[in-house]
N, C-alpha and C positions, 0 to 999 in steps of 0.2 A: 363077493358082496352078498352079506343076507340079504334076503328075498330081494335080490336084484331082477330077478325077471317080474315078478310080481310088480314092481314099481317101476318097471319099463314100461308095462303093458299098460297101467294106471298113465301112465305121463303119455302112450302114444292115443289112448282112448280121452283122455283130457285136448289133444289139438285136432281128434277128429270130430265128426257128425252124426255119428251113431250111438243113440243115446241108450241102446241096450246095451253097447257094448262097454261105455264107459259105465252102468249103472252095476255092470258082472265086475267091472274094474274095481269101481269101490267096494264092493264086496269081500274079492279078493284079497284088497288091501287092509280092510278090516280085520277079518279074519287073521292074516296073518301078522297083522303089526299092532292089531287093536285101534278103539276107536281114537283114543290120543294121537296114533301112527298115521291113522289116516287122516286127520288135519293136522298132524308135521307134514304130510305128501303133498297136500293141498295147498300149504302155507307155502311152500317152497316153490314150489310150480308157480303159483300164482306171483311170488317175488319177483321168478325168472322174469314170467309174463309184465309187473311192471318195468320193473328196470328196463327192459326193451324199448316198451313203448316210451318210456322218461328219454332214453337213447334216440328212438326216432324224430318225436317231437324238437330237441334237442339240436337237431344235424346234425350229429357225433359222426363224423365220416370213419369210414374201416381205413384200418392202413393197409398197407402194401401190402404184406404175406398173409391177412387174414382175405383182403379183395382178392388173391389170387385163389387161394385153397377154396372158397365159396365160391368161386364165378359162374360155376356148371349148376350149381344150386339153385341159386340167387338167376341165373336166365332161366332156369325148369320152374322157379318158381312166380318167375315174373316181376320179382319187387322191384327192378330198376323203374317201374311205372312207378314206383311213389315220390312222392316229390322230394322225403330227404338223398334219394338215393343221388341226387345232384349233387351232393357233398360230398362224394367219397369218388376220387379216379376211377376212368373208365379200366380196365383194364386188357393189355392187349394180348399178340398172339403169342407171343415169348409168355406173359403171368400165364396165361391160359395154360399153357405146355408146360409150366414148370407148378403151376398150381394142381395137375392131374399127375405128374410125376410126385410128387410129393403126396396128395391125396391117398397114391398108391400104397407106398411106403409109409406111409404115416396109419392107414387102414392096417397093413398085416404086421406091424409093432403094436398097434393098440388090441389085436386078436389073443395074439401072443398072449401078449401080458394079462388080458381078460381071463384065459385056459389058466395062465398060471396060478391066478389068482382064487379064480372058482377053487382049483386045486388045490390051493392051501387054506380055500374057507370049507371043503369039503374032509382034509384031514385034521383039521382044528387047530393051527399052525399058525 
């Protein structure tokens, strides 16, 4: 991916609290994608960010194999306290086990394919 790390760093400096480091974020992102690039970065971000919330407000419950692959997330991150999260099944200790099994394998196929890809954005291919 071009400047995919540049636009990781811009999207994880966008969900955090550190306003220096989102403000080297846009910069970065500028620089390397121009100022049009960096309100595409923004626009999109900010899309994700509605859709989500139109999703919460909503109750759109997760289904099954997405509440499993999240479960370890979604308790590290606490969201079962909001109140749509009453819409979507609890999940148990079989999702939990087959959600971190799969999280596994699903993590070192998406690595892979990451290396492969830088590699073939790096030979022009």
């Amino acid at each position: 991916m071009l400047h995919g790390d540049v636009l990781m760093a811009f999207a994880e400096a966008l969900v955090g609290d550190d306003e220096d480091l989102l403000a080297t974020a846009r910069r970065r992102v500028a620089q390397a994608l121009g100022p049009a690039g960096l309100v595409d970065a923004a626009a999109v971000a900010s899309n994700f960010e509605r859709m989500n919330r139109i999703a919460d407000a909503t109750g759109i419950p997760l289904d099954g194999p997405v509440a499993a692959l999240s479960s370890d997330l979604r308790d590290t991150l606490g969201l079962d306290r909001f109140a749509s999260a009453a819409n979507s099944s609890r999940v148990g200790w079989l999702g939990r086990t087959a959600g971190a099994v799969f999280r596994s394998v699903l993590g070192g196929v998406l690595r892979r394919t990451a290396r492969r890809r830088t590699s073939k954005d790096r030979r022009g291919t």
